[in-house]
N, C-alpha and C positions, 0 to 999 in steps of 0.2 A: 543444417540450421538455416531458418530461412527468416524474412523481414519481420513475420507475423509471432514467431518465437520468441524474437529476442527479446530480455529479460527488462521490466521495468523495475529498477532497484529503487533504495530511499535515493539514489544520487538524481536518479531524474524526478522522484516525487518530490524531490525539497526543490529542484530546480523546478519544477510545475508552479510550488504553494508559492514559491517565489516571484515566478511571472504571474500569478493570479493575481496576488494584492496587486500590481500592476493593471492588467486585466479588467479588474473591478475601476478602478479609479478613471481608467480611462471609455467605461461603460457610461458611468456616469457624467462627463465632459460629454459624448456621447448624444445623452439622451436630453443635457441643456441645452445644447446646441439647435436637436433638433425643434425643443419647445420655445427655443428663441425665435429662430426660423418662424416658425408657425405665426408666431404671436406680431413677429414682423411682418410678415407677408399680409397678414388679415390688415392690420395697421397702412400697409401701403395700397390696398385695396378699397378701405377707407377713404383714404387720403387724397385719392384720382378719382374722386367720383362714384364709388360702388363697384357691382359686378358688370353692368353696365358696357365696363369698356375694358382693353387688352390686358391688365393688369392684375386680373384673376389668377391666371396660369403660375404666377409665381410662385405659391404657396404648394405650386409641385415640387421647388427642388427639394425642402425638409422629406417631402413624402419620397423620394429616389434617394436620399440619404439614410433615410429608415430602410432603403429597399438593400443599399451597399453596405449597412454596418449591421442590421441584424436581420434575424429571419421574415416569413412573409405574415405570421402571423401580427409582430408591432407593425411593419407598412402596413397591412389592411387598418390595424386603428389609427396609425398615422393619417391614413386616405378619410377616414370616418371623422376623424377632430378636424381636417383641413377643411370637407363638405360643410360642417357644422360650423365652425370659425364665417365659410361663406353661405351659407343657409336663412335660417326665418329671420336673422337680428341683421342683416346684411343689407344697407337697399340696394336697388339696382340701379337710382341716379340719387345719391346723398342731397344734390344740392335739388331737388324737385320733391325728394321726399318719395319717391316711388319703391314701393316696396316688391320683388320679385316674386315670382307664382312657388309655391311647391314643388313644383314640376321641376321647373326651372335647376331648383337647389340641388334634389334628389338626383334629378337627371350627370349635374356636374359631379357631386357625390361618386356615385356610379363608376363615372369616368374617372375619378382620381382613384378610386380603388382598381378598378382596371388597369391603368397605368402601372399602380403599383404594386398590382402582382405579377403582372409580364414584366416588370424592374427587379422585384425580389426573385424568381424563377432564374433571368438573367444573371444575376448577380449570384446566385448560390451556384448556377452551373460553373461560374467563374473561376467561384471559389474552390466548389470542389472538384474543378481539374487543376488550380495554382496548390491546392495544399497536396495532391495525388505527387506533383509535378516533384516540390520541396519533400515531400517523403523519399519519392526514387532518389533523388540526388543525394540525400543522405544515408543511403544504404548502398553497398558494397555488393553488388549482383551478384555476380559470383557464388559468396559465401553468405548473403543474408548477414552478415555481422553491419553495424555502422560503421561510417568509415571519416576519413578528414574533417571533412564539412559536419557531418552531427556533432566530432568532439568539437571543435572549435565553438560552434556553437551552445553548446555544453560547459566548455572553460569560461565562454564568457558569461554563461548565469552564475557560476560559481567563484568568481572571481573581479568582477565587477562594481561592486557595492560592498562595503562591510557590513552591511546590516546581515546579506546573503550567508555572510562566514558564519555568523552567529546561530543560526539554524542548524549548524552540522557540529558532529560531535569530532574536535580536531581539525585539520588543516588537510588543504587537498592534495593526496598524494598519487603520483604515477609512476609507473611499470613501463617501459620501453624494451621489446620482445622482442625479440630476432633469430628468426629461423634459420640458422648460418648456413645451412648446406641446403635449402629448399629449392635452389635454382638448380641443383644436382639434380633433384627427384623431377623438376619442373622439365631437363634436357632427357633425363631418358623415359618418361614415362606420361608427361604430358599432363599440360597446365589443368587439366579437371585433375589429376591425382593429385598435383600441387594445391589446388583448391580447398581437396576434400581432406588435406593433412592440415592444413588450419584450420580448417572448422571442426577437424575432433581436436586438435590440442586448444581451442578454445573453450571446447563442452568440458573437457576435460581439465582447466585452469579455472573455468566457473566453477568446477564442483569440488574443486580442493581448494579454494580460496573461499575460507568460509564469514570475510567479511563481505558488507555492501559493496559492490563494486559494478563498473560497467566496463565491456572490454568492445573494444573497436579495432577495427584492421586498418593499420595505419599506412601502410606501402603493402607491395605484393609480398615483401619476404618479415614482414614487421608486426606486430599485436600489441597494442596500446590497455593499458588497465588503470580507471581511474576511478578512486575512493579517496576513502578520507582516513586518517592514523593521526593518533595524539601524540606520537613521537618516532623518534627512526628507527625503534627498536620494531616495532610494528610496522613497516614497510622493510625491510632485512625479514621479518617473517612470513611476508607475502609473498616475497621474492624465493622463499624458500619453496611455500606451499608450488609455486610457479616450475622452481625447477625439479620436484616431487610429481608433478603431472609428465613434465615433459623428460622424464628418464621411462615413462612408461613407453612400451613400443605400441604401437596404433597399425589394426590390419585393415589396408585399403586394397577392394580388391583381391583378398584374398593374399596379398603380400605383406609380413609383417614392415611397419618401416618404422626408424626412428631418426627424429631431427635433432643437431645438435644445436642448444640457445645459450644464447648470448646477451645479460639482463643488463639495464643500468634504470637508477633509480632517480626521482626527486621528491623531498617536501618542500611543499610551497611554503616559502616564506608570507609572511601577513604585509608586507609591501607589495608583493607581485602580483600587479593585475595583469600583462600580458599571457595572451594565451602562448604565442608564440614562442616567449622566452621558457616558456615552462619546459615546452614540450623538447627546447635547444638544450635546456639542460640535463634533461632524463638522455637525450643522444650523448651530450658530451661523457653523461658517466658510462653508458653504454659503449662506446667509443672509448674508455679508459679500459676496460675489462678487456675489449681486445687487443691493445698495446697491452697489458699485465698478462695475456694469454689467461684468463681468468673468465670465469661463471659470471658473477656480478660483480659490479661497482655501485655504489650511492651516491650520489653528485657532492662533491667538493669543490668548493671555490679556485681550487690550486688548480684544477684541471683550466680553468678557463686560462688563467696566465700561461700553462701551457702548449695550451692551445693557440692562445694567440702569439708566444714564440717560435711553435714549430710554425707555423703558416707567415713571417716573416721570415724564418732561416730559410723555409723552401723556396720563397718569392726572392729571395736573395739569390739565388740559385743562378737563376736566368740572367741578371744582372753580372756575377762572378763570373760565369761565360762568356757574356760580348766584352765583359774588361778583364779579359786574361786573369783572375786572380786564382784560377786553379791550379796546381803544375803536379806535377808524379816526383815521389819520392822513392827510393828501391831499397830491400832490404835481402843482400847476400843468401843466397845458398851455398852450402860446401859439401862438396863430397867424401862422403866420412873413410871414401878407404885411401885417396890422392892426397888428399886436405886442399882441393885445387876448388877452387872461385868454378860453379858453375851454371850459377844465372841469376837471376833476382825477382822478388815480386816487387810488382808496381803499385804503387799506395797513394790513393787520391789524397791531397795534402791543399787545403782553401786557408790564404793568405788576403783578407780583405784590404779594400783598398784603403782602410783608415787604420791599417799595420795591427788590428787584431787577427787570433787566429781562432778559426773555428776546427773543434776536434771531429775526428773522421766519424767519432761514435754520437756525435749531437745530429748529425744529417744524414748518413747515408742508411742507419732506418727506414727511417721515413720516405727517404727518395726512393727505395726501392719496392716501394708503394702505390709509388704514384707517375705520370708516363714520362716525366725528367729523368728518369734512370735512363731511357733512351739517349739523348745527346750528350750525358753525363759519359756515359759508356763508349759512345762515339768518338767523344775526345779524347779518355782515358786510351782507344785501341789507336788513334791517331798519333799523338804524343808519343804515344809507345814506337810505334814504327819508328817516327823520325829520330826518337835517340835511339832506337836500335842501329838506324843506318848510316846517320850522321857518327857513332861513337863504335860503332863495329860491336856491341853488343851481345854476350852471348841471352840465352834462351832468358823470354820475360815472361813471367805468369802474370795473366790477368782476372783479375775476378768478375763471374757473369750472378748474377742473381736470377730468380725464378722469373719476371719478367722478362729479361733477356735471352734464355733459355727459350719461352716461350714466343719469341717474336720469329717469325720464321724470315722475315723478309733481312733482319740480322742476319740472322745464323746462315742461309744459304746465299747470302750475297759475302759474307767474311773475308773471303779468299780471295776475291775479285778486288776490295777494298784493299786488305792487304797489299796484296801483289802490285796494285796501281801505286802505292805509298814506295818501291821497290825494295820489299822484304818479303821474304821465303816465308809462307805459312808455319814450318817446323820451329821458324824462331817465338816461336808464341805457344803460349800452354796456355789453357783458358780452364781456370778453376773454377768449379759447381761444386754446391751446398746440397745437403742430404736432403733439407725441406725442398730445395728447385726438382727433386726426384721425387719421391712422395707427392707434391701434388699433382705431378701428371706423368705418372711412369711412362705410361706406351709411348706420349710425346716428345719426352724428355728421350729416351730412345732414339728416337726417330732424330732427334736435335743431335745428340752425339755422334751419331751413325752420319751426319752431316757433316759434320765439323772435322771428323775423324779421314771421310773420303775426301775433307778438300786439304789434309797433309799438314795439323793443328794436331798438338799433342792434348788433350783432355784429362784433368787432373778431380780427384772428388776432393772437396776442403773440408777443413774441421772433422773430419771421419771420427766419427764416436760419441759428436753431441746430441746426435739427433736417431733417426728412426735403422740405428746400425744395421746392414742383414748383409753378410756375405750371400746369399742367395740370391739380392737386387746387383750387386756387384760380377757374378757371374754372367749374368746375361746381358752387361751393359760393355762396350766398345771403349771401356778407359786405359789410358796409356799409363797412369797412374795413381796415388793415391796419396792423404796430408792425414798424418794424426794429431788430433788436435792436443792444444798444447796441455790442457786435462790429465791428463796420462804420460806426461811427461815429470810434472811438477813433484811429484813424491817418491818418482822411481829410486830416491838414492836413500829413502827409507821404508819403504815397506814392501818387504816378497812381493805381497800380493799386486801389486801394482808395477811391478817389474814384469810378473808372471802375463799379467794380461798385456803388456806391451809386448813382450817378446812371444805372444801368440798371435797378438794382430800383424806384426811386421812377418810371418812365417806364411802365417793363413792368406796374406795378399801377396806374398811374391812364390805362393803354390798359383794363384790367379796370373800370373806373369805382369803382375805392377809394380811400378817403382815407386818405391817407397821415400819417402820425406814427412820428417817430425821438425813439427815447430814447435816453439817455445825453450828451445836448450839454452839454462840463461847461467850454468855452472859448470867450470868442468869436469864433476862427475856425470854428471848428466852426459855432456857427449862422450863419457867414454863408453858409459852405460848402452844409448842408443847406437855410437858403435859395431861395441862387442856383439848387441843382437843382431848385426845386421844389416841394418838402416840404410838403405844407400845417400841419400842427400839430408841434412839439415839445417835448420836455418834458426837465429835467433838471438839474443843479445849477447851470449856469448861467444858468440863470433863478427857482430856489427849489430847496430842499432837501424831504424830504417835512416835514407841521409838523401840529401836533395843530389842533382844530378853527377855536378862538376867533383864532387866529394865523392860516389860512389865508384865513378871512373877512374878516379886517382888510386881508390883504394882498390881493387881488383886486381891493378898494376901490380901491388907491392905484397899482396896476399902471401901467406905463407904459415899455415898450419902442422907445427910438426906433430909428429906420430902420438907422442903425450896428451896431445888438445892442444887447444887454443893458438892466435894467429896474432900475427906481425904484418906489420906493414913497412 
């Protein structure tokens, strides 16, 4: 697809007829101006005398104005009415009465028409390298699609003026497109194949979107689509036709590929003239679909509140940290054949400074998103050491998320951190998520295989919500494993859900891992997990999570007899 292709729909012919009435009106201001000009200049020529003396010349600027605002053809009769305005009815000294020769007239004639076409020749080369100039910038080289600058200049003819809306059948609606994984194809195979995968699933969202519409490339990984729809039931069906293109695979090069997208929608309200805000709302619902792990979103008003409390919880973050409002809570593990206390996990707990509390499940989403999971994590393995060593502590799981996993300057500095704080790597278990493995096996490898040589127990958490495969577990360096608490919760009425627990706990300790189920919150439950097996579990049937000085006490006094459940 290239600049010359791209499709002129009704959205830019109504935005055209729209800037025309414009266009028109200000042709004609235009062409007064120039006739003012003229009629004045002659007048002021008059006025001094005749042609006689320096004041002729004035009557060029109308004719270099006729040369800037339209072609050479009006300056040459611009330059002919100026000659003629100073010509046979002109004298050459009014107050003598001396009338000037033919020559004379003709000859200045001449000259203003001269002038005015080396002015008009000037002035259109001007032009058409300014308008060459404003074409490029609004085209997207690359992919020949248009790109930021034409929409923007686009939302503002259609949005602008109400007079403008009234010309379109409905309200202006847009598509916000994102090619989630195109930075993948963009790392192994190079930004012209990255190129040439947008510009077919744009040929191909043109030909299955079978209203008016125009599509632009809005960012490297993004495609923008804007029309018009008389309700949202008609943009929910664009959005469809959209993700009916892009389930098709596209061969580039001879390699089939396919992109995974990610849509969110808006209809513009009839108060919205901002181009800007239009296009923040089609991201914001865009941005909802990927917090819903979902296709599409539509823009909802709810999303922006939000939005703007996650980006006050987050920005609160930074502040919790320079005034201590964080601190670790711990939640008992027991070993199901002893009944003996044998470590705990650590659980970020934010106590703000105005005595609310924020739940773990309203921020550490998000944090783990964005590069605060870094000092988050920092403090979390910090804290951790000093009550390990201040309290003689045994073993503390910590939780690493896919970003931390991924930091390598973490991971293979750990040990060093540790051991400076003076605590034995082994007293620390650092629990990873199925998704921190899935999105970057071989790395995620290579991070365990780290952590592992520097004498860190590695545990996998929530085993079973996610992309399960004893096959990724074979090949990975874990000292253990968590069944999530999912497969705990029905075990004490349904076979079937016994039967898959007491397979997982057998299939990972044929792996030589040990095994730890959370969530045991009754005691059938731990006699269940138990009798299968289980080597450790954890969960409110044995303690709740509890702040420092309480969990210490309680470890002391532990005491789970053979039946279940424990005393202190």
């Amino acid at each position: 697809m290239n600049a010359e292709n791209v499709t002129v729909t009704s959205i830019g012919r109504e935005a055209l007829d729209f800037s025309g009435r414009g266009s028109l009106l200000r042709t004609v201001s235009r062409v007064i101006v120039i006739a003012a000009s003229l009629i004045a200049g002659a007048s002021v020529v008059y006025a001094t005398g005749g042609t006689g003396y320096a004041y002729p010349y004035t009557v060029l600027l109308p004719v270099i104005l006729t040369a800037a605002w339209f072609g050479p053809v009006p300056t040459v009769i611009s330059a002919v009415i100026a000659g003629l305005l100073l010509g046979p009815y002109m004298p050459m000294d009014v107050e003598k009465g001396l009338i000037q020769s033919t020559d004379n007239w003709l000859a200045r004639t001449a000259f203003f028409m001269l002038i005015g076409g080396f002015s008009s020749w000037l002035f259109q080369s001007l032009r058409i390298s300014t308008q060459r100039h404003f074409r490029d910038i609004k085209i997207d080289r690359e992919t020949g699609l248009p790109n930021q600058v034409a929409l923007k200049e686009d939302l503002v003819s259609v949005l602008s003026s109400a007079t403008s809306r009234k010309a379109f059948s409905g309200s202006p609606g847009v598509i916000l497109v994102r090619l989630q994984d195109l930075w993948e194809i963009m790392e192994a195979m190079g930004p012209q194949t990255a190129n040439k995968v947008v510009c077919c699933l744009a040929d191909r969202v043109s030909v299955a979107v079978s209203c008016d519409h125009k599509i632009y490339r809005f960012s490297t990984s993004e495609l923008l689509l804007l029309f018009f729809a008389s309700s949202q039931e008609e943009v929910d069906n664009v959005a469809k036709s959209v993700r009916s293109a892009g389930e098709q695979e596209a061969e580039i090069d001879g390699i089939p590929l396919r992109v995974q997208l990610i849509v969110g929608s808006y209809l513009v309200e009839r108060n919205v003239v901002e181009p800007d805000l239009v296009v923040n709302r089609a991201r914001t619902a865009l941005f909802a679909a990927v917090d819903a792990n979902a296709f599409y979103r539509s823009y909802d008003p709810i999303f922006d509140h939000k939005t703007v409390e996650q980006v006050r919880l987050i920005s609160g973050v930074r502040k919790g940290l320079r005034e201590n409002e964080f601190c670790l809570f711990y939640q008992p593990k027991v070993c199901l054949r002893s009944g003996r206390h044998t470590g705990g996990e650590a659980l970020l707990r934010w106590f703000k400074s105005d005595g609310s509390v924020v739940l773990p499940g309203l921020f550490m989403p998000k944090l783990e998103t964005t590069t605060l999971i870094d000092p988050v994590t920092r403090f979390v393995i910090r804290k951790a050491c000093e009550d390990v060593k201040q309290h003689d502590l045994c073993a503390v799981s910590i939780n690493f998320s896919a970003k931390n996993l991924m930091d390598t300057a973490l991971v293979q500095n750990l040990g060093r951190v540790v051991s400076l704080c003076g605590v034995e790597p082994g007293k620390l278990e650092i629990e990873i998520t199925e998704r921190a493995l899935i999105r970057d096996p071989a790395n995620a490898k290579l991070a365990i295989e780290s952590l592992r040589n520097q004498g860190f127990l590695v545990s996998l958490d929530d085993f079973g919500t996610g992309y399960s495969s004893f096959q990724y577990l074979a090949h990975l360096p874990l000292s253990g494993l968590k069944i999530d608490r999912a497969f705990v919760s029905s075990v004490h009425e349904s076979p079937h859900a016994r039967t898959v627990l007491s397979s997982m706990i057998k299939m990972a300790h044929a792996l030589n891992l040990h095994v730890t189920v959370e969530g045991v919150e009754t005691r059938e439950q731990h006699e269940i997990v138990a009798e299968y097996g289980a080597d450790t579990a954890q969960g409110f049937y044995y303690a709740k999570p509890m702040p420092l000085t309480e969990y210490v006490n309680w470890k002391c006094g532990l005491n789970v007899d053979a039946r279940g459940g424990s005393t202190s």
